[in-house]
VEXTORSE-359636 format. One record per residue (C-alpha): residue in one letter; x, y, z; chain. Coordinates in steps of 0.1 Angstrom, whole numbers, plus 5000, padded with zeros to 4 digits. Each point is the difference from the previous one (the first is absolute). Example, Ala and Ser with C-alpha at 12.3 -4.5 7.8 and 13.67 -1.06 7.14 Angstrom:
BEGIN
{martor = A, px = 5123, py = 4955, pz = 5078, padren = A} .
{martor = S, px = 5014, py = 5034, pz = 4993, padren = A} .
***
This chain:
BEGIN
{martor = X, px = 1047, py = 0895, pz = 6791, padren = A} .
{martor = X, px = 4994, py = 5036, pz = 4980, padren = A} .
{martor = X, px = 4968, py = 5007, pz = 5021, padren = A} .
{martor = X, px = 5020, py = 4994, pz = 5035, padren = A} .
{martor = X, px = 5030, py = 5019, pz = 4990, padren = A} .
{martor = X, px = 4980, py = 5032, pz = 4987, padren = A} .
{martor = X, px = 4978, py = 4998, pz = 5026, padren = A} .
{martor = X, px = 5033, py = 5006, pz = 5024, padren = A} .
{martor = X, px = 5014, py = 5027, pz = 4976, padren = A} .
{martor = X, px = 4969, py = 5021, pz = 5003, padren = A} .
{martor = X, px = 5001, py = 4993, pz = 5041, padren = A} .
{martor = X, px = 5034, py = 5008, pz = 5001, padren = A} .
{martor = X, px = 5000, py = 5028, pz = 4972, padren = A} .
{martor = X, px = 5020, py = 4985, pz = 4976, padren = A} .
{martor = X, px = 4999, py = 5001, pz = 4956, padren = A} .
{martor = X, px = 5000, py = 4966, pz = 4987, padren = A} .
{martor = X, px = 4999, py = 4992, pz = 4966, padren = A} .
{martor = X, px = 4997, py = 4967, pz = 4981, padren = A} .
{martor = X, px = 4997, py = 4986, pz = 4961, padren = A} .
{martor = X, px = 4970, py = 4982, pz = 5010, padren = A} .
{martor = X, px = 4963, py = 5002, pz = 4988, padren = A} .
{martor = X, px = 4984, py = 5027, pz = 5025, padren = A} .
{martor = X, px = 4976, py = 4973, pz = 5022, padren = A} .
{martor = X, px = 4972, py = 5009, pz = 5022, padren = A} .
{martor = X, px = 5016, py = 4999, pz = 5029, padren = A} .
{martor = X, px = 5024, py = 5028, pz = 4985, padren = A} .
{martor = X, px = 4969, py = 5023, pz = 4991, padren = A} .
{martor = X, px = 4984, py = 4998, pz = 5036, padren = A} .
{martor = X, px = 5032, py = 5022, pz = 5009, padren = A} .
{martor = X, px = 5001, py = 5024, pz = 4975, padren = A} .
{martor = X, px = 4979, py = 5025, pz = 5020, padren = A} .
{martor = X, px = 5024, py = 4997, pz = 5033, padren = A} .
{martor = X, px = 5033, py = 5002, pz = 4982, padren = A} .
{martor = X, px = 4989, py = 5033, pz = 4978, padren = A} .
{martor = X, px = 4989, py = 5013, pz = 5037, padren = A} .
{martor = X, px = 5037, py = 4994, pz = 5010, padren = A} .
{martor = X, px = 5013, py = 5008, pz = 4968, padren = A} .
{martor = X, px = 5019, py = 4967, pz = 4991, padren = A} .
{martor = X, px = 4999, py = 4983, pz = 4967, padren = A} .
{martor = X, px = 4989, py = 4965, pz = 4990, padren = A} .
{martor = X, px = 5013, py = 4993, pz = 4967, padren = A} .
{martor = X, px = 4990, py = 4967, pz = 4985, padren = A} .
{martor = X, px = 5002, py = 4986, pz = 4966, padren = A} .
{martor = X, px = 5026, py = 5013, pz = 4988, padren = A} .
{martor = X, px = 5024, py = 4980, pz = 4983, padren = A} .
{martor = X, px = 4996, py = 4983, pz = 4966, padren = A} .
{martor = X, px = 4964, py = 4983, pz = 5000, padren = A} .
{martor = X, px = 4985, py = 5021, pz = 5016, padren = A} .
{martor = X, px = 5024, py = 5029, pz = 5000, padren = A} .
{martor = X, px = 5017, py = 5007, pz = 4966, padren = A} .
{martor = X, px = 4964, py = 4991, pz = 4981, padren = A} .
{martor = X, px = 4986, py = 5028, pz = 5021, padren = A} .
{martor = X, px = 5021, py = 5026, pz = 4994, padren = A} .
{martor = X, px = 5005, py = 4993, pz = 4964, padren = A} .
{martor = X, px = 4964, py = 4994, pz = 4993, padren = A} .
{martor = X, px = 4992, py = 5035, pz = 5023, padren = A} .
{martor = X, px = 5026, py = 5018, pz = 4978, padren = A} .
{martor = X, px = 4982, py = 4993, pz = 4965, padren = A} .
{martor = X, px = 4968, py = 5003, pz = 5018, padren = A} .
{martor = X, px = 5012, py = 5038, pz = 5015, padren = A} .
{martor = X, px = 5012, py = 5009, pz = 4965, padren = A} .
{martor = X, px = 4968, py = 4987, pz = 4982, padren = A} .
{martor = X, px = 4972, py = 5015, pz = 5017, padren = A} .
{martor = X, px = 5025, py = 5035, pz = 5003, padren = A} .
{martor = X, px = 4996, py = 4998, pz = 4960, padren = A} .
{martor = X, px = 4962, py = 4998, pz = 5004, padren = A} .
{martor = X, px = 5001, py = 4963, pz = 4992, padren = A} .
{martor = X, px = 4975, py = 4975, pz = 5010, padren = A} .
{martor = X, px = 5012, py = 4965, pz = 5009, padren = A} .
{martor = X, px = 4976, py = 4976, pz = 4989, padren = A} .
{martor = X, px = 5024, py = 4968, pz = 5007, padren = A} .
{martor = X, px = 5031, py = 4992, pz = 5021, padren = A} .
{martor = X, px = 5011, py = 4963, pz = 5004, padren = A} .
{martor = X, px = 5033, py = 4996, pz = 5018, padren = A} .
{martor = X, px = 5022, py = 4967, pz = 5001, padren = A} .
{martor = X, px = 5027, py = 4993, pz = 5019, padren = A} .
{martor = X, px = 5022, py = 4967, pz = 4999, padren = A} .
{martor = X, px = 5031, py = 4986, pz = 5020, padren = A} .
{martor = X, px = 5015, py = 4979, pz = 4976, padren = A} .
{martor = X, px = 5034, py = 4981, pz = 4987, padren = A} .
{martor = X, px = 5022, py = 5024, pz = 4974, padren = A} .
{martor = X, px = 5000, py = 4980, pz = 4968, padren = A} .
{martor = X, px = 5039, py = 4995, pz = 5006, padren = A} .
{martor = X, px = 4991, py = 4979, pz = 5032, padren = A} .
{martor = X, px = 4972, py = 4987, pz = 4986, padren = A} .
{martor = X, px = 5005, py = 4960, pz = 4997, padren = A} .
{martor = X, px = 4971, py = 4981, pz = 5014, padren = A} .
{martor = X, px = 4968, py = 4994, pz = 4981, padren = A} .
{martor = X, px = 4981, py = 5022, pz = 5024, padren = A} .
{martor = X, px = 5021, py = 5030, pz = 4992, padren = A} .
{martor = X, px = 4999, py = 5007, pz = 5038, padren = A} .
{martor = X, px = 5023, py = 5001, pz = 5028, padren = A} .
{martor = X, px = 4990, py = 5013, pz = 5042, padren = A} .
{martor = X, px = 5013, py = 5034, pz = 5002, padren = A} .
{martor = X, px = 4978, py = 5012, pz = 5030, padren = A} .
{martor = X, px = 4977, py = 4981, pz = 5021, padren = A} .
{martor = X, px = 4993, py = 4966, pz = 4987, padren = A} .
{martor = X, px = 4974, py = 4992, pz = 5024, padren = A} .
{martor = X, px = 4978, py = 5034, pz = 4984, padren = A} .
{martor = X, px = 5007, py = 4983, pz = 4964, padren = A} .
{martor = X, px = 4984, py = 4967, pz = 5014, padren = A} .
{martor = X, px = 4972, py = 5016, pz = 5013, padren = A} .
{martor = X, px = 4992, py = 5026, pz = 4976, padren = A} .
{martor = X, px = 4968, py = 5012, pz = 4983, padren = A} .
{martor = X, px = 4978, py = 4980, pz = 5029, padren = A} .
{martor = X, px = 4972, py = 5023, pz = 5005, padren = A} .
{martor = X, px = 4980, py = 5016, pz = 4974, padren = A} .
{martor = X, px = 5011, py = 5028, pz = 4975, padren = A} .
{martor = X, px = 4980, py = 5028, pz = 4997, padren = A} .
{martor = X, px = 5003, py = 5025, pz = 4971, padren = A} .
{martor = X, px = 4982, py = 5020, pz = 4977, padren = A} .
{martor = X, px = 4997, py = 4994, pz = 4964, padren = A} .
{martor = X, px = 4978, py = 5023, pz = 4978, padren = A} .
{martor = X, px = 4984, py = 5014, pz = 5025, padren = A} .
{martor = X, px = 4986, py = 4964, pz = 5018, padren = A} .
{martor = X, px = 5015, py = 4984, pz = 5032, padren = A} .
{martor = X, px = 5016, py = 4972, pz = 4990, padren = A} .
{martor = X, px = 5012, py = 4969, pz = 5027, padren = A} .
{martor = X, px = 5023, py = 4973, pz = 4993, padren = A} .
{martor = X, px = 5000, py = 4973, pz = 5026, padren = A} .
{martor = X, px = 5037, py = 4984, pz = 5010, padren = A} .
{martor = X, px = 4981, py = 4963, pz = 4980, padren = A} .
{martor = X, px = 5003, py = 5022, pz = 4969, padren = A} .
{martor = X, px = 5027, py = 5021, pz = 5007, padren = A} .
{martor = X, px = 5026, py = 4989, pz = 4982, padren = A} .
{martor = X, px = 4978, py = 4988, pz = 4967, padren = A} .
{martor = X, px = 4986, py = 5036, pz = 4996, padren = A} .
{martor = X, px = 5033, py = 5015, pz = 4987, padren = A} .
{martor = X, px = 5014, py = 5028, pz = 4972, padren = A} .
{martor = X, px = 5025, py = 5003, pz = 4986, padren = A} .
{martor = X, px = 5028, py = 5032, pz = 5002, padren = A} .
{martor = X, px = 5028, py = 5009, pz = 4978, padren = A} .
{martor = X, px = 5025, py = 5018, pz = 5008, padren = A} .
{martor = X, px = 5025, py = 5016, pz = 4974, padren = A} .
{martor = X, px = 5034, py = 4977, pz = 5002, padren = A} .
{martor = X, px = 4990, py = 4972, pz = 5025, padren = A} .
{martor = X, px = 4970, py = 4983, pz = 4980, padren = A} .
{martor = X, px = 4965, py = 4993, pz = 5012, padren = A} .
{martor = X, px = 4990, py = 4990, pz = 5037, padren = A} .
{martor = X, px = 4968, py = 4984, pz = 5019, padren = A} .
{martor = X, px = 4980, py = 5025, pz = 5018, padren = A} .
{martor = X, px = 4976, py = 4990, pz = 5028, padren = A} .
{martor = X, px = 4979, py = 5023, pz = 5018, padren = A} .
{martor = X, px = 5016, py = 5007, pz = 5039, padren = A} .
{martor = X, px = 4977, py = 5008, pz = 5034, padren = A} .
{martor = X, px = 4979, py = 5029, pz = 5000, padren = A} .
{martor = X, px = 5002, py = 5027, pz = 4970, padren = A} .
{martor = X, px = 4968, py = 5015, pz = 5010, padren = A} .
{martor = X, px = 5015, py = 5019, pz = 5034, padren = A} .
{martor = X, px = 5026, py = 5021, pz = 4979, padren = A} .
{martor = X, px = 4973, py = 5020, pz = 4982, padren = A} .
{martor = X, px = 4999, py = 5027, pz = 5025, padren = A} .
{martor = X, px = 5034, py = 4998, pz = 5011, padren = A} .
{martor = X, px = 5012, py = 5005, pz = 4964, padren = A} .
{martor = X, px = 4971, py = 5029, pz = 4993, padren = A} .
{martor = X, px = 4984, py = 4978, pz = 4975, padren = A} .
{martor = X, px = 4961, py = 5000, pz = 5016, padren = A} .
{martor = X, px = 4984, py = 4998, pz = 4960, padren = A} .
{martor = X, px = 5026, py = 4976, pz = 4982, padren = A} .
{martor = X, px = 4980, py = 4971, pz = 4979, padren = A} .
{martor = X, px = 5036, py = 4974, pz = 5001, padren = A} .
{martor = X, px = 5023, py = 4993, pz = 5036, padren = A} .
{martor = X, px = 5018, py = 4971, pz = 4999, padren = A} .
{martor = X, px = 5030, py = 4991, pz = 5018, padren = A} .
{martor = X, px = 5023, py = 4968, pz = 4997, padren = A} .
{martor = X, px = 5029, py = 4981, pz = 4999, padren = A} .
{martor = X, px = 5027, py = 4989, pz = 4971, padren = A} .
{martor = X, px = 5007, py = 4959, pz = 4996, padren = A} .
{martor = X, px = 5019, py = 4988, pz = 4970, padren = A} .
{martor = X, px = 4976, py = 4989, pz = 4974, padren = A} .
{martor = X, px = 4991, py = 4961, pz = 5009, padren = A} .
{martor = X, px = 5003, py = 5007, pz = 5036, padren = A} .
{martor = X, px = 4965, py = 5004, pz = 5009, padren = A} .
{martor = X, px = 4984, py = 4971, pz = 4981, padren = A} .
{martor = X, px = 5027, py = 4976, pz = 5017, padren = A} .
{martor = X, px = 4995, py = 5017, pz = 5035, padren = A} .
{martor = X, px = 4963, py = 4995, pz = 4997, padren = A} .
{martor = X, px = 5008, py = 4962, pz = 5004, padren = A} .
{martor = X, px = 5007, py = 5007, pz = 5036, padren = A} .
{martor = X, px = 4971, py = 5023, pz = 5008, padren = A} .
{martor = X, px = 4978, py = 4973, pz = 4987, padren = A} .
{martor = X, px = 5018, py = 4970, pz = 5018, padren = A} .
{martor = X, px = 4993, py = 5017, pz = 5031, padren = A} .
{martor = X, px = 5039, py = 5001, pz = 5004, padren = A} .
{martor = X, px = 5000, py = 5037, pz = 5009, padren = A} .
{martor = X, px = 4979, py = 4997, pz = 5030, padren = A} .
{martor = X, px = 5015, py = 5013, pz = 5033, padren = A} .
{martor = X, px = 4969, py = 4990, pz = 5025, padren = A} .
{martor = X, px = 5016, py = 4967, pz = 5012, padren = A} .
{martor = X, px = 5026, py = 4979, pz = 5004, padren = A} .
{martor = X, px = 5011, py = 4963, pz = 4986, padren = A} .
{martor = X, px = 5019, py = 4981, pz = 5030, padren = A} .
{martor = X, px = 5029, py = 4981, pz = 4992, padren = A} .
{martor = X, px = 5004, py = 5015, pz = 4966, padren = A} .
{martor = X, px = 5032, py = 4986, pz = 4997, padren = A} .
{martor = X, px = 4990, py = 4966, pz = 4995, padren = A} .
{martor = X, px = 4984, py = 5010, pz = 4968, padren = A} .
{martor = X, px = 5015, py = 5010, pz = 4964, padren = A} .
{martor = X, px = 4987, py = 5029, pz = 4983, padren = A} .
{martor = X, px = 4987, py = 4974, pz = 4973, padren = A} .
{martor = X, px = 4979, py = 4985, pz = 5033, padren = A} .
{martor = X, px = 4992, py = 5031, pz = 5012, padren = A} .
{martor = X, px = 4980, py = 5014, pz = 4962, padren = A} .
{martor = X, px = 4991, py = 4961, pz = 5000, padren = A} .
{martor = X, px = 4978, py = 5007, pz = 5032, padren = A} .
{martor = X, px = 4985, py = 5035, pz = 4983, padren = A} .
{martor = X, px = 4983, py = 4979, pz = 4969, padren = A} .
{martor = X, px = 4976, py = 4966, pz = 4998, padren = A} .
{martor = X, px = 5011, py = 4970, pz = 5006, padren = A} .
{martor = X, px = 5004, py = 4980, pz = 4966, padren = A} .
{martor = X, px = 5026, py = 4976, pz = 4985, padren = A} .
{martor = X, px = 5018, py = 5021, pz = 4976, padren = A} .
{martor = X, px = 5031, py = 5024, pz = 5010, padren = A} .
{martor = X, px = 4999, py = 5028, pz = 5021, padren = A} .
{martor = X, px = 5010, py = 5020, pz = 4970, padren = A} .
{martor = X, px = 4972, py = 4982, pz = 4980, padren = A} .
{martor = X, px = 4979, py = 5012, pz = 5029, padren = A} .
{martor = X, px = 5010, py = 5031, pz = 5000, padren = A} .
{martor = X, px = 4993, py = 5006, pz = 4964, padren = A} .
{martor = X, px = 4964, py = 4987, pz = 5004, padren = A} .
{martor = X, px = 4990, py = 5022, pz = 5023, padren = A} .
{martor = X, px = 5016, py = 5029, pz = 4986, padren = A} .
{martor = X, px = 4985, py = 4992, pz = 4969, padren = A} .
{martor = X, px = 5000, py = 5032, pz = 4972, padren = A} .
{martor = X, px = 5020, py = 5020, pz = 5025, padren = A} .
{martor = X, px = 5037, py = 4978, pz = 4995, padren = A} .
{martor = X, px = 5021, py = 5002, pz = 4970, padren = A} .
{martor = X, px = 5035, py = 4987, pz = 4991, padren = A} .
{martor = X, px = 5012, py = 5032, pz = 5016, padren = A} .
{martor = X, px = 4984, py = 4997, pz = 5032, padren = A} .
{martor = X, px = 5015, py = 4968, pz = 5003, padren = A} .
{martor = X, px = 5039, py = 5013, pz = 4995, padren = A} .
{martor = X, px = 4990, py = 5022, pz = 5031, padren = A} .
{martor = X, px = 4986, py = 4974, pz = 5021, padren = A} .
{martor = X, px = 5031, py = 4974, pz = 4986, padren = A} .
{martor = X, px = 5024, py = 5024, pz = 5009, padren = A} .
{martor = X, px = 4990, py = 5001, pz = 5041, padren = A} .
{martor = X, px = 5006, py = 4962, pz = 4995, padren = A} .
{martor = X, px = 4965, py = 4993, pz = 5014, padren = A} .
{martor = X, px = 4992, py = 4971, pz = 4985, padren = A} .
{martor = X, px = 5033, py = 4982, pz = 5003, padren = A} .
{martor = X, px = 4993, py = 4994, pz = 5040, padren = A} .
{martor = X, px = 5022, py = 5027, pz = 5011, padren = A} .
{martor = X, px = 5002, py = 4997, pz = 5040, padren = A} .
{martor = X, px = 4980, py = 5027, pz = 5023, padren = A} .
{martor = X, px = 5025, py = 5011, pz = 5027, padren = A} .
{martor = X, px = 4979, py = 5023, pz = 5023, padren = A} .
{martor = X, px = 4984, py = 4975, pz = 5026, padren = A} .
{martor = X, px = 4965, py = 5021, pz = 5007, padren = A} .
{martor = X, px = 4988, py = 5026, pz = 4974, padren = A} .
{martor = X, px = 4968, py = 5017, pz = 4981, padren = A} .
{martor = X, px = 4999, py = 4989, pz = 4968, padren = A} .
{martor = X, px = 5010, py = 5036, pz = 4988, padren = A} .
{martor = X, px = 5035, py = 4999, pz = 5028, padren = A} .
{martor = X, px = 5005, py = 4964, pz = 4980, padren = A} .
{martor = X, px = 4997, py = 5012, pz = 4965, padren = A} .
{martor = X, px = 5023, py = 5033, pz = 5012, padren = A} .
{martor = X, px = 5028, py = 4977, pz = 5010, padren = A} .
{martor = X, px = 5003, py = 4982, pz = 4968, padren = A} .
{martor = X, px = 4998, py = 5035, pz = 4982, padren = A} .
{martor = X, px = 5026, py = 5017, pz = 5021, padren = A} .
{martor = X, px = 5024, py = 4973, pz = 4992, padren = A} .
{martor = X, px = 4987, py = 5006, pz = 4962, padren = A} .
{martor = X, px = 4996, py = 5032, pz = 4997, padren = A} .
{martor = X, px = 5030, py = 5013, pz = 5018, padren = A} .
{martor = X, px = 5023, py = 5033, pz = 4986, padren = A} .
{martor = X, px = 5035, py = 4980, pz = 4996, padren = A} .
{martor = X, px = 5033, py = 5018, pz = 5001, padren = A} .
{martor = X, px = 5000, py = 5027, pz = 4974, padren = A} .
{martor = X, px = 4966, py = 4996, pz = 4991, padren = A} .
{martor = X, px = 4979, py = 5032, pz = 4996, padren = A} .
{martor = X, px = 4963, py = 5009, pz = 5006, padren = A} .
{martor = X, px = 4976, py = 5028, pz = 4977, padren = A} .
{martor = X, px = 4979, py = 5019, pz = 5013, padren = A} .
{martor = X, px = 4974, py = 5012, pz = 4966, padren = A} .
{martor = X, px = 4974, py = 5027, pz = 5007, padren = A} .
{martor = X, px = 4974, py = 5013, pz = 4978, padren = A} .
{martor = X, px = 4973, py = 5030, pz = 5002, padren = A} .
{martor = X, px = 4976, py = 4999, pz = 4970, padren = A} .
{martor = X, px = 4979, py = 5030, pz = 5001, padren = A} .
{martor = X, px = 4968, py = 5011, pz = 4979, padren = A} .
{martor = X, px = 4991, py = 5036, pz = 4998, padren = A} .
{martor = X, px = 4981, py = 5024, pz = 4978, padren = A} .
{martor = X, px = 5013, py = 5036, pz = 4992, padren = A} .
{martor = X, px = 4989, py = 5028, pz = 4986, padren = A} .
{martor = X, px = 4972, py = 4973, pz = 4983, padren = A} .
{martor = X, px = 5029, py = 4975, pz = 4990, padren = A} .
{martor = X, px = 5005, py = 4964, pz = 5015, padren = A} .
{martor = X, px = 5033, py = 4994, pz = 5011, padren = A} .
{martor = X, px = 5027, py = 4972, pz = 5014, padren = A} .
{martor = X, px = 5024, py = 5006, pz = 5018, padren = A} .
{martor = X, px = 5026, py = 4967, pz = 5017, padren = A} .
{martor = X, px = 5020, py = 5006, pz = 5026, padren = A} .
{martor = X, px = 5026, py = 4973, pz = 5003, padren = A} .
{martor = X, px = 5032, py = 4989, pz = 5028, padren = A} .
{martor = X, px = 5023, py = 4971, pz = 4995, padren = A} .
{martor = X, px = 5027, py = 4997, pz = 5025, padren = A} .
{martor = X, px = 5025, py = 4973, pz = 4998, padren = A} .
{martor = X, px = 5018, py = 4987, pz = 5035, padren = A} .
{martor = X, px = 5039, py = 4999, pz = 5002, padren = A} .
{martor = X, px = 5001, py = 4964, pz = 5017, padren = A} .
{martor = X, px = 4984, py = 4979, pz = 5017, padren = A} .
{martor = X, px = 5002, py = 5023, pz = 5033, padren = A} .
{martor = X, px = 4999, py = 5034, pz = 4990, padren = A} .
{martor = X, px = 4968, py = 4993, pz = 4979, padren = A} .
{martor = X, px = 4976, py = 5026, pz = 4985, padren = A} .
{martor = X, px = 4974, py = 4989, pz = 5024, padren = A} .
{martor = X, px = 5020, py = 5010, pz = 5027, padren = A} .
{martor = X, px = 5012, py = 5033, pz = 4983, padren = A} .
{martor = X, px = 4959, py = 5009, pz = 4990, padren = A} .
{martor = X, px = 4986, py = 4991, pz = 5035, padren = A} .
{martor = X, px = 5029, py = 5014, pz = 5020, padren = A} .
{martor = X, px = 5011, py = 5033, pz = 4977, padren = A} .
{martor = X, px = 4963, py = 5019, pz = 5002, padren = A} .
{martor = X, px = 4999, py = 4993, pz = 5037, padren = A} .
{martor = X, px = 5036, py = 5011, pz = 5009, padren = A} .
{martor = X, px = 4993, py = 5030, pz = 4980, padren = A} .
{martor = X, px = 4965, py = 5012, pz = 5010, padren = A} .
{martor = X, px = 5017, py = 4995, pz = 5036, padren = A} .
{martor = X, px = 5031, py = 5020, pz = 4998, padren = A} .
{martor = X, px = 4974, py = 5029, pz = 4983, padren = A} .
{martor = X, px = 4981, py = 5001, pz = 5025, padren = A} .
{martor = X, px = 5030, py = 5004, pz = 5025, padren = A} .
{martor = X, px = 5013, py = 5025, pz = 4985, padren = A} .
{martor = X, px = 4972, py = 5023, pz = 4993, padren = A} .
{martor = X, px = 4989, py = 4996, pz = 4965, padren = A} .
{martor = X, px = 4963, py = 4994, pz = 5015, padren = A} .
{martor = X, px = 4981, py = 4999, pz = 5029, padren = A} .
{martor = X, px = 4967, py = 4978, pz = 4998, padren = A} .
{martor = X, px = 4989, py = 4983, pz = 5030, padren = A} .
{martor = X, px = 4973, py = 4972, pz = 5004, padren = A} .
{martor = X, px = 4996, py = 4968, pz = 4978, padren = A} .
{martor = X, px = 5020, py = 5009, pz = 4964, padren = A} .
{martor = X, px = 5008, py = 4980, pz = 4971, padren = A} .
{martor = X, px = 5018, py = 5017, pz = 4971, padren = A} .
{martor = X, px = 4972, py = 5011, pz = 4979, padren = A} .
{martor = X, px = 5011, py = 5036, pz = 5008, padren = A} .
{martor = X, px = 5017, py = 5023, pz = 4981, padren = A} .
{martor = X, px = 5021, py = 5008, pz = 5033, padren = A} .
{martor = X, px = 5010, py = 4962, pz = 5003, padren = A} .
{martor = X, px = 4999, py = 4991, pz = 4965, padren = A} .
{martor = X, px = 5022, py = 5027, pz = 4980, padren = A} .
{martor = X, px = 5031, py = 5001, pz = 5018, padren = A} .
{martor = X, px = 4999, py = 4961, pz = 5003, padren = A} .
{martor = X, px = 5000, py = 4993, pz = 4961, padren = A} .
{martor = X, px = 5025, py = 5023, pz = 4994, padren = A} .
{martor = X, px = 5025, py = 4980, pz = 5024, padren = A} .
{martor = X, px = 4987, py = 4969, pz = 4983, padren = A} .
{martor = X, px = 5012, py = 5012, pz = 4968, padren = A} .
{martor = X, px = 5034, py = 5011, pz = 5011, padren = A} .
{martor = X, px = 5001, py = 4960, pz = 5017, padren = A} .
{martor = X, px = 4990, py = 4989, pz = 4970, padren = A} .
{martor = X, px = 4961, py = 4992, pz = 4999, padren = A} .
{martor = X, px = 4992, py = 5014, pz = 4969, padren = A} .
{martor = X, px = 4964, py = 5002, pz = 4983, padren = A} .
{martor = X, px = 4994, py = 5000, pz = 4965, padren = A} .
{martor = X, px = 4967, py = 5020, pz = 4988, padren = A} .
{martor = X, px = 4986, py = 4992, pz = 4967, padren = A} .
***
């Protein structure tokens, strides 16, 4: 409902602002509201929001030394703190399950040493890295959406390496891949009477028909890509041990996020993790140089989580700022600018949300 609602606060001269990737129904008004002199502020809470303004911040400082960036990869991850952490996925839901389900359909698009690079979602999840981060170990990286369309935004027209994506605890991927390649993440169409099947029935009807187990089945057609590890993951949603489906009508994806929301839910007292991580490359004064930029924010329970203190802190800030005078921009903004960005990071470190540079 974004488009409708900004298209009414441009008609009706109204700000609006939002922590949600700027669409393009969002740009067509960027013209009219600078006219009127009303903001649009989108993206701007944790990813996309903090990642902007810390990434704008080392960017800012860089090229002011005379620096040239030759790579900038930045992760992000919603995760389970290590306290919490007691399922073999090392993940609990602590924002939208449905956009966990869902993601990484569509292609990535990045650059890597100066080539375009594309990852379609039948690969996305096999063509991983791997990040560390000082304290919390190592995690799966896959690439996320579109990397390509925050060269300009981020000033970086000649950089040979933009790559964006998103934090799973190592294992994750390979184990999720099971679902992309079953088909079970598809949200095109809908199984009737679900609820006469079991989830055993329901991978059953994904594979070949044969004699042996589901499981067996399973494995077959999975063949190098499942491990003893994978198959603690896939245990653990009890979906081979004829588990009842309770929604009566249902993509495969709404199915498979039923099971997980039961699974995969924050319990009382648990905590979530946010982990971020910059890695630059520069060159200086005819020196190559790293530098890692690096967030790790732990939740208080199971309500007041650092998901909802990332998304909702940078918003609630950058609003009350602009409210009371500490800029004036108008048109479509997301906090890449100093205006937006400076005062924002400072609040964030008196809440709390503290990068480490290294």
């Amino acid at each position: 409902m974004h488009g409708d609602v900004a298209r009414d606060c441009v008609k009706f001269g109204k700000h609006i602002a939002t922590a949600s990737y700027v669409s393009e129904e969002m740009k067509a008004l960027d013209a009219e509201a600078k006219q009127k002199g009303l903001l649009i502020l989108n993206e701007c809470g944790l990813d996309p929001g903090i990642d902007h303004a810390s990434a704008m911040k080392i960017i800012d400082e860089l090229k002011h030394k005379g620096a040239e960036i030759t790579s900038f990869k930045s992760y992000c991850g919603g995760l389970v703190a290590p306290e919490s952490n007691d399922n073999p996925w090392g993940y609990k839901f602590s924002w939208n399950p449905r956009n966990v389900i869902l993601a990484g359909q569509g292609t990535a698009q990045f650059i890597e040493n100066g080539n375009l690079k594309f990852i379609p979602y039948n690969r996305i999840y096999t063509q991983i890295d791997s990040i560390a981060v000082d304290g919390y170990g190592s995690f799966d990286a896959y690439a996320n959406r579109d990397s390509i369309g925050y060269k300009e935004p981020y000033g970086l027209n000649n950089i040979k390496t933009l790559l964006r994506g998103t934090l799973r605890q190592t294992g994750y991927c390979k184990a999720w891949n099971v679902f992309v390649k079953l088909g079970l993440t598809d949200d095109g169409y809908k199984i009737r009477e679900a609820n006469k099947l079991t989830y055993t029935q329901l991978i059953d009807s994904f594979l070949p028909d044969g004699k042996i187990s589901t499981k067996e089945k399973l494995k077959a057609f999975m063949q190098n890509d499942w491990d003893a590890d994978v198959e603690a993951k896939l245990d653990y949603l009890e979906l081979f041990n004829n588990k009842k489906i309770k929604i009566a009508e249902g993509s495969p994806a709404q199915l498979l996020q039923d099971l997980l929301e039961e699974k995969w839910k924050l319990q009382h007292g648990d905590k979530d993790m946010i982990v971020m991580q910059h890695l630059f490359e520069y060159t200086l004064n005819g020196k190559n140089h790293k530098l890692t930029s690096s967030l790790v924010v732990i939740g208080d329970d199971e309500e007041h989580t650092a998901m909802a203190k990332t998304v909702g802190l940078p918003l609630a800030i950058t609003v009350k700022n602009f409210l009371t005078g500490k800029f004036k921009l108008s048109g479509v903004q997301i906090p890449i600018v100093k205006e937006i960005y400076e005062p924002m990071l400072v609040e964030l470190e008196e809440l709390g949300i503290i990068f480490t540079e290294k």
